[in-house]
N, C-alpha and C positions, 0 to 999 in steps of 0.2 A: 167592410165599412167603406163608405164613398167618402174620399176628403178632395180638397184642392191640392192639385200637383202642379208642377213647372214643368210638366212636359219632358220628365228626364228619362231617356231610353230607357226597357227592363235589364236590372244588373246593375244600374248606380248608383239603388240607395244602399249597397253595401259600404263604398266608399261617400258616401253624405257628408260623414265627420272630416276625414281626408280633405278631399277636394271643395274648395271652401273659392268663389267667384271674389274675386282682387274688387270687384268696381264696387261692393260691397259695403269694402270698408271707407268711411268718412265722405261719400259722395256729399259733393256740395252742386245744389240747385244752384244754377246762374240769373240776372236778371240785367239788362244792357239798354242802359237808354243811349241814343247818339243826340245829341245836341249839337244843332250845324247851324253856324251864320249864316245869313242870307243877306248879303251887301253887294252894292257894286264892285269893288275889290274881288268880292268871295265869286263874283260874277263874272266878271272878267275872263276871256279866252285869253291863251298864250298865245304872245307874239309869234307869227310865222316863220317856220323856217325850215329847209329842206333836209333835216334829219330824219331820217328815217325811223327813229324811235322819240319822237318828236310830240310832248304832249298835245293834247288836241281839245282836252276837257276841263272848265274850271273847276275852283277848288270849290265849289257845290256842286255842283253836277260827279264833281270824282267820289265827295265823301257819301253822296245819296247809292253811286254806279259800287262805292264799299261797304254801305251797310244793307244794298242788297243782298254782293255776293257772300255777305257774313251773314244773312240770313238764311241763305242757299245751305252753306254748310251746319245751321245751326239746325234747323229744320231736317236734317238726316245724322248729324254724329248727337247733338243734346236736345233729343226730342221735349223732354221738360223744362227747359229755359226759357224765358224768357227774353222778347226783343222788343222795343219799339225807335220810333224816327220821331224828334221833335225840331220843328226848326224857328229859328228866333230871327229878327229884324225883317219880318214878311210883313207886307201892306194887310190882308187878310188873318184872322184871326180865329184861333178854333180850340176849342176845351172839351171832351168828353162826348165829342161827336158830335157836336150842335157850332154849328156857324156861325158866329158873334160878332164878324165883320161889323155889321148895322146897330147895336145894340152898344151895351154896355159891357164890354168884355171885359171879363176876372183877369185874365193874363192877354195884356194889349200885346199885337206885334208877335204874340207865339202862338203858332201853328202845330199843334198834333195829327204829322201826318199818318203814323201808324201806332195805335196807341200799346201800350207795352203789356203785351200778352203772350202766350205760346204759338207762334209762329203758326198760321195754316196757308195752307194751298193760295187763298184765293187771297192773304196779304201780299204774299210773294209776287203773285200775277199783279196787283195792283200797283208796290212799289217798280217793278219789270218795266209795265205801261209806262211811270213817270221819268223812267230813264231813259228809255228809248225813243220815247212819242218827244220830240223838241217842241211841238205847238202848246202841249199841256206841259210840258216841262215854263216855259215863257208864263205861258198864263197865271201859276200857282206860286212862283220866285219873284213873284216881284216888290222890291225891296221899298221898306217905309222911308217916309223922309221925317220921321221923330226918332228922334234917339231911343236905345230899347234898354230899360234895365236891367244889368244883370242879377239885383236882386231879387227882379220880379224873377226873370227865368229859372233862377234857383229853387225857390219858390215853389214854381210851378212844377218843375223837376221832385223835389218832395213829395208836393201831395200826390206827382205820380206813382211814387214808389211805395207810398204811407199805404195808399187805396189796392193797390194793383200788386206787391211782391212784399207785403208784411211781413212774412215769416221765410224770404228767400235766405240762406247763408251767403250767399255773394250779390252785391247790387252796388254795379256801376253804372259811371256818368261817363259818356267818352265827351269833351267838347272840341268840336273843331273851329278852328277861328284864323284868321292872320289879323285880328285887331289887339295888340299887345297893351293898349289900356284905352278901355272904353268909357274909362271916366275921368279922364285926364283934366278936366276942367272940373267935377265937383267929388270933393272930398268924403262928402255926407251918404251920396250913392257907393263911393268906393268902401266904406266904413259896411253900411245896411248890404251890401254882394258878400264882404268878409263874413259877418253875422250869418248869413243865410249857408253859406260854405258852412262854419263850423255845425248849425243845425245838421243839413246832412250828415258830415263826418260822427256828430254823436250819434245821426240815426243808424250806423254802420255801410253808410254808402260811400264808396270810392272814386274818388274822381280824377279821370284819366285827362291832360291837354294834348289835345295833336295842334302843336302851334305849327300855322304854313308863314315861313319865311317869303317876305315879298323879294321881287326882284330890284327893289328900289332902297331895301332895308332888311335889317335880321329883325327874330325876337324876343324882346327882352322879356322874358318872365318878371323878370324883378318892380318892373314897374306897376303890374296889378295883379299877376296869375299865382307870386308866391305865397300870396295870403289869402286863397282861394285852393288851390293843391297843397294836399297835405300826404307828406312819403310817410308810405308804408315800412311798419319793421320789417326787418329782414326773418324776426325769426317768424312771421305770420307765416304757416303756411298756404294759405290762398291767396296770400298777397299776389297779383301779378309783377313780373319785372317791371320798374320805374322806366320814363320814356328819358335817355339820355340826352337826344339831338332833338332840332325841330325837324321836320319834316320839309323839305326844301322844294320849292317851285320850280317849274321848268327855266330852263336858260338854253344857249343855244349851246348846242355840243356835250351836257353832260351827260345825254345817255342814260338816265333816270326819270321813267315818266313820274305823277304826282301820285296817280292811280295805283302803281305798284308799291311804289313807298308808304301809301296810308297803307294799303293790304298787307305790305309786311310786318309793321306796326301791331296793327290786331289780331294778324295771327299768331304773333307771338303771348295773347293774351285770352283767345278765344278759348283754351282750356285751364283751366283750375286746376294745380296739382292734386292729387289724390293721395294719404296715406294708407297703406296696408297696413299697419302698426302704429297705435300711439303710445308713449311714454312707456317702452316694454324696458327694464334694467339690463343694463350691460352691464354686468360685473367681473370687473377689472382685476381683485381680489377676494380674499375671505372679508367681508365687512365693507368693500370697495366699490359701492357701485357709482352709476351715472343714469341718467335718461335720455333714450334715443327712439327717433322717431322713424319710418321705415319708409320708401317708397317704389314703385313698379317704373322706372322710368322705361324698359324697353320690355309693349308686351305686343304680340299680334294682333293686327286688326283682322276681325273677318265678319261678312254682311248678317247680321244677326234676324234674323225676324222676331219682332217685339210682339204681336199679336197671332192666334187663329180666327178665320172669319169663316163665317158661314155666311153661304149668299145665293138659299135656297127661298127666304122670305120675300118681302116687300122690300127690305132695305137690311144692305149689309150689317151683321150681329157680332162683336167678341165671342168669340166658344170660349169658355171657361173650362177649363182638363179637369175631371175626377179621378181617381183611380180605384176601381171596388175589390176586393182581396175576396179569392171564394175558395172551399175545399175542389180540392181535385176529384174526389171521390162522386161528393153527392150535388158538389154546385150550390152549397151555401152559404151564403155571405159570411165572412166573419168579421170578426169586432175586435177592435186593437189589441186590444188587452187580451185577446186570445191566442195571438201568436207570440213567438218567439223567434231571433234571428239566430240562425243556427252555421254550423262549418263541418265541411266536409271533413272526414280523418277514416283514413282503411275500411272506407268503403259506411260507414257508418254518419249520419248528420248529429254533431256534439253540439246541444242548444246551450241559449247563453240568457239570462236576466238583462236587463236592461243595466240593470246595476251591475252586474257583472264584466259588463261591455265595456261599460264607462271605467271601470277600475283597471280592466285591461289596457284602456287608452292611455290611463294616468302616468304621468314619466314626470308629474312635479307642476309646478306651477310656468307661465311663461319666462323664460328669461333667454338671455345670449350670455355666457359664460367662456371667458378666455382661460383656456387647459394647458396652450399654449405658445411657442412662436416656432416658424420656421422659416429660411428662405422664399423667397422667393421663387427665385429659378426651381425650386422642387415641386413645384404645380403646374401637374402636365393638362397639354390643352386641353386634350380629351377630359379630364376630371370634370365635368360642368353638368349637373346633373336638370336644371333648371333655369329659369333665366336669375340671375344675381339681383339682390336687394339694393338699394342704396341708403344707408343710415345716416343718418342729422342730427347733431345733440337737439335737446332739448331742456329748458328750466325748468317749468310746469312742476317735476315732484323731487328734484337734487338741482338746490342750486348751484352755480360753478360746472355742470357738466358739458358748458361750450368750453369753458378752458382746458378742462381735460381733456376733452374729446381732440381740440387741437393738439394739444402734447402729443396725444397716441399716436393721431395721422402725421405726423410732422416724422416722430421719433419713427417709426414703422417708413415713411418714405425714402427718409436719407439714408438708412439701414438695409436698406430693399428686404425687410421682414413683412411676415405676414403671420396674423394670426389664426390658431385654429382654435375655434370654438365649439359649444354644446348651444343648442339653437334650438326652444323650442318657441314656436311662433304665437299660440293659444290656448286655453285649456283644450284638454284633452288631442293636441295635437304629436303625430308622431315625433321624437326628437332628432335633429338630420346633426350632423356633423360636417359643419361649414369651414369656409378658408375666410379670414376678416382682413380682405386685399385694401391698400389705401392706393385709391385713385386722385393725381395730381388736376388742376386744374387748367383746362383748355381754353384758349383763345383762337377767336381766327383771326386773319388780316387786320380786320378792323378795330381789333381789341374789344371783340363782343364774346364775351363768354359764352360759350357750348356746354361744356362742361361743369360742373363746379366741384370744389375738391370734396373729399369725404370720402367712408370707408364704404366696401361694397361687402356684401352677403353672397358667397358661391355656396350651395349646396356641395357638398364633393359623396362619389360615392361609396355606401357599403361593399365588401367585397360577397354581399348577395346581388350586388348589381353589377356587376363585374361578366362577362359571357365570353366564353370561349372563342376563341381566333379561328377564323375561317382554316381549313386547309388548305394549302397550296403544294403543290407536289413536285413543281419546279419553278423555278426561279430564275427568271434571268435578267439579268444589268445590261442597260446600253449602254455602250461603247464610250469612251470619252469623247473621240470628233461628233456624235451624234450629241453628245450631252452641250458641248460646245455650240453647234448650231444652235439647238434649240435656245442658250441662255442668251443667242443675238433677238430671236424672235419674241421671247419676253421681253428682253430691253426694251422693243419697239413698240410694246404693244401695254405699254405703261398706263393708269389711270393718272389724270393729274396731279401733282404733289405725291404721287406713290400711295395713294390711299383712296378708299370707299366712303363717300359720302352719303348714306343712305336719304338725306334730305334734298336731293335732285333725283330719287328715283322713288316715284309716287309706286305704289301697289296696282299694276293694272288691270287685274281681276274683280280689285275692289272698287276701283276708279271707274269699271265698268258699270257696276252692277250700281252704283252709285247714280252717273248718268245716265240711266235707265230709269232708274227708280225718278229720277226729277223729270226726266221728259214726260212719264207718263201723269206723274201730279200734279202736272202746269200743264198739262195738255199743246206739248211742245212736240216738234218731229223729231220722229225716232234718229238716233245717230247709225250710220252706214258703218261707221268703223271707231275700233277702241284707238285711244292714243296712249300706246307703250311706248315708254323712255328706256326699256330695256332690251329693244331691239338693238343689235349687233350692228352699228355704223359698219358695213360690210363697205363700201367703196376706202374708206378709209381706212381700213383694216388690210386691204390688196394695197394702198398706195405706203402705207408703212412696211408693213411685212410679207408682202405678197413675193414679189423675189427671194427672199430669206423660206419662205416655205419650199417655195421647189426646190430652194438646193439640198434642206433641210429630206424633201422626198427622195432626191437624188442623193441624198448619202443613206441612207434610210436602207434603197435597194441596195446598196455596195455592201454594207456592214453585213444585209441579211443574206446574200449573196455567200459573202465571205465564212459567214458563221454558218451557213449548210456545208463548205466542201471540210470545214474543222468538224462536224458532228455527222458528219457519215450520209449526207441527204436530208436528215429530217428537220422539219419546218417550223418555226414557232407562232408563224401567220395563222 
């Protein structure tokens, strides 16, 4: 029989049920409109000054030069999202791809430069053009001398997202502005901007402010943007994190362009979390349960290919994969219902019903079951059989299960206990027996959380997964001066704050394959060389511990010197 396949080598529909793709679960479509001022203010270059990390670009030109490069990335990691550019307070006026400059324009002063679709090739090249070209940058920015409603923009903003991402699960507003009340003189308009805000928020759109601090003034939200943004719950899970600071202009000496700052900002908002699990019962006791929600915070990325093409025709085709099942004997197709999956036992294939299969799989319905606690310190590193879950209460079907859930993690942290659980993820999934680790919450420097607290899911293993210790037939310790040396040369050769930060060291295999993949869809020149941040700082590695090594060589030959005339000649080099 010919059906549609995904393309899965022979051999994996054995495990089908088993291995089950994380991005699967609760995928949320994006949809991102950027809404950018266009004023003299927003126009405005920074004043000169010979810092070398010294902004260069105003705060429109930075947020157009950032929702490019968030199209760059949106365009290669969330191929189905959507993006568009709308910009507000421009002399020129545009709706739905028709020029209305001359006419009677539906939305005065708002300009659709890219209207909010799935991201292709030739938008990219076109907002590209508008950042780099300064003549058509000038020509297309130029700012009105009528005030521009923000209720019209709102507005406008709806019926893009009404028309264009109806049925997205996520659809945001980013606005950029440093005008902290743009209706400071009429009450009427600030009232009809409100009105059009809560429209959005009941259509389920989000609206993000990147307020730019001038250099002349901060910005106050409170005087028009807090009855226009509306925070999100915390227990949403696609809520993005809330913007805490404004986003701060160039000044002289701070060492923070305007450019990086909005980029950091969005990146921290360009993915939607994902659950792996919703509302599956942790139960705490007999009759005791709660609701917890699951998620994959650390999984590998690697360059996936989303289609086959054939490109023997006129113009490049999807191949769509069959797969036809035939006897070995005579070469005749067969029909679903005519096989059976079978296993191997002394030499013999033992067939199985479908039904059968299924009952085999059965170990109960899903749940995470506490059986019981142990130490901490009794979970060795090696036990880690997969990457670890991270669990979330949730209300949805036990009310009160954030309270409890804090009890656990609270009681379980100052205790340094850990639970062991029966963990079965889905139906018919196999049951793993977990460690339910509570993880404290991280800040960095700046009091921005990393982390957050909550308990984690470790698979630990069966002792069928357990494999014998290599052989070693001799064994030998180095020396205490040799152990000595060396523990000068780790000193030296310290990571900062003693720790790995995996978020200053991109993936440069993927990074590659990445900017490859855009030079040739923008018809850009190839790059000559990858940029690995995981290259070995080698002159700084000799100027730290380069001396320490050779003496470290030079005790090395003494010790091994001295331990052949104790062992009769022979060598362990």
């Amino acid at each position: 029989m010919a059906e549609e396949n995904k393309w899965k080598p022979p051999g994996d529909e054995e495990d089908e049920e088993e291995e089950v793709d994380e991005t699967a679960y609760k995928t949320v479509k994006d949809a991102v409109l950027f809404v950018i001022e266009v004023s003299p203010s927003m126009l405005a270059a920074p004043p000169p000054t010979d810092a070398k990390k010294a902004d260069l670009d105003s705060p429109t030109s930075a947020a157009l030069k950032c929702a490019y490069a968030l199209m760059q990335q949106r365009i290669i990691s969330n191929p189905n999202d959507m993006m568009g550019v709308l910009l507000y307070g421009t002399e020129k006026s545009k709706f739905n791809g028709e020029d209305e400059s001359n006419g009677n324009p539906a939305y005065p002063h708002c300009y659709l430069l890219t209207d909010l679709d799935i991201p292709a090739a030739e938008d990219v090249k076109a907002l590209k053009s508008l950042v780099e070209d300064e003549e058509e940058f000038k020509k297309l920015v130029v700012p009105s001398e009528e005030k521009v409603s923000m209720a019209n923009v709102l507005f406008c903003a709806n019926q893009i997202f009404t028309t264009k991402a109806a049925n997205f699960s996520s659809r945001r507003l980013f606005i950029v502005t440093n005008n902290d009340d743009p209706h400071a003189d009429d009450k009427s308009a600030k009232s009809s901007a409100a009105v059009r805000a809560k429209d959005l928020y009941d259509l389920g759109v989000v609206i993000e402010l990147f307020p730019i601090s001038r250099p002349d003034q901060g910005f106050d939200k409170r005087k028009f943007y807090d009855d226009i943004v509306y925070n999100q719950l915390p227990t949403d899970p696609e809520a993005p994190a809330p913007i805490s600071t404004a986003t701060k202009t160039s000044s002289s000496g701070d060492g923070i362009s305007l450019l990086a700052s909005l980029l950091s900002n969005i990146n921290s908002k360009a993915v939607a979390r994902r659950a792996l699990f919703s509302n599956l019962p942790l139960e705490i006791g007999p009759g005791f349960k709660i609701s917890v929600k699951g998620y994959i915070i650390f999984k590998r990325q690697e360059p996936k290919r989303s289609c086959y093409v054939w490109l023997n025709g006129e113009k490049a085709q999807i191949a769509t994969g069959v797969t036809t099942r035939m006897a070995e004997d005579t070469a005749r197709v067969i029909e679903k219902v005519e096989i059976r999956k079978a296993y191997k036992f002394g030499g013999e294939q033992i067939p199985f019903t479908p039904e059968e299969i299924s009952s085999l799989r059965n170990f109960g319905d899903p749940v995470i079951r506490i059986i019981g606690f142990k130490p901490i310190s009794m979970l060795p590193i090696w036990a880690n059989l997969r990457p670890a879950t991270f669990i979330y209460p949730s209300e949805e079907h036990y009310i009160g299960s954030t309270r409890v859930f804090a009890a656990l993690h609270k009681k379980l942290l100052t205790t340094q206990k850990m639970g062991i659980v029966w963990y079965i993820a889905r139906s018919n999934a196999a049951p793993v027996i977990a460690a339910l680790y509570p993880g404290a919450e991280q800040r960095d420097e700046k009091d921005i959380q990393t982390m957050p607290p909550g308990l984690w899911l470790i698979p630990l293993p069966y002792a069928d997964d357990i494999r014998q210790n290599p052989e070693i037939s001799t064994l030998i310790r180095a020396p205490e001066p040799l152990i000595d040396r060396m523990r000068v040369i780790i000193q030296q050769l310290q990571l900062p704050k003693a720790k790995y930060d995996p978020a200053k060291y991109p993936n440069p295999a993927l990074q590659w394959h990445y900017r490859i993949l855009q030079a040739m869809a923008l018809d850009e020149e190839l790059p000559e060389k990858a940029e690995d941040k995981t290259v070995p700082r080698y002159k700084q590695i000799d100027k730290r511990a380069g001396e320490y090594a050779l003496e470290w060589g030079r005790e090395l030959q003494e010790q091994h010197q001295l331990w052949e005339k104790e062992n009769g000649g022979a060598s362990f080099l």
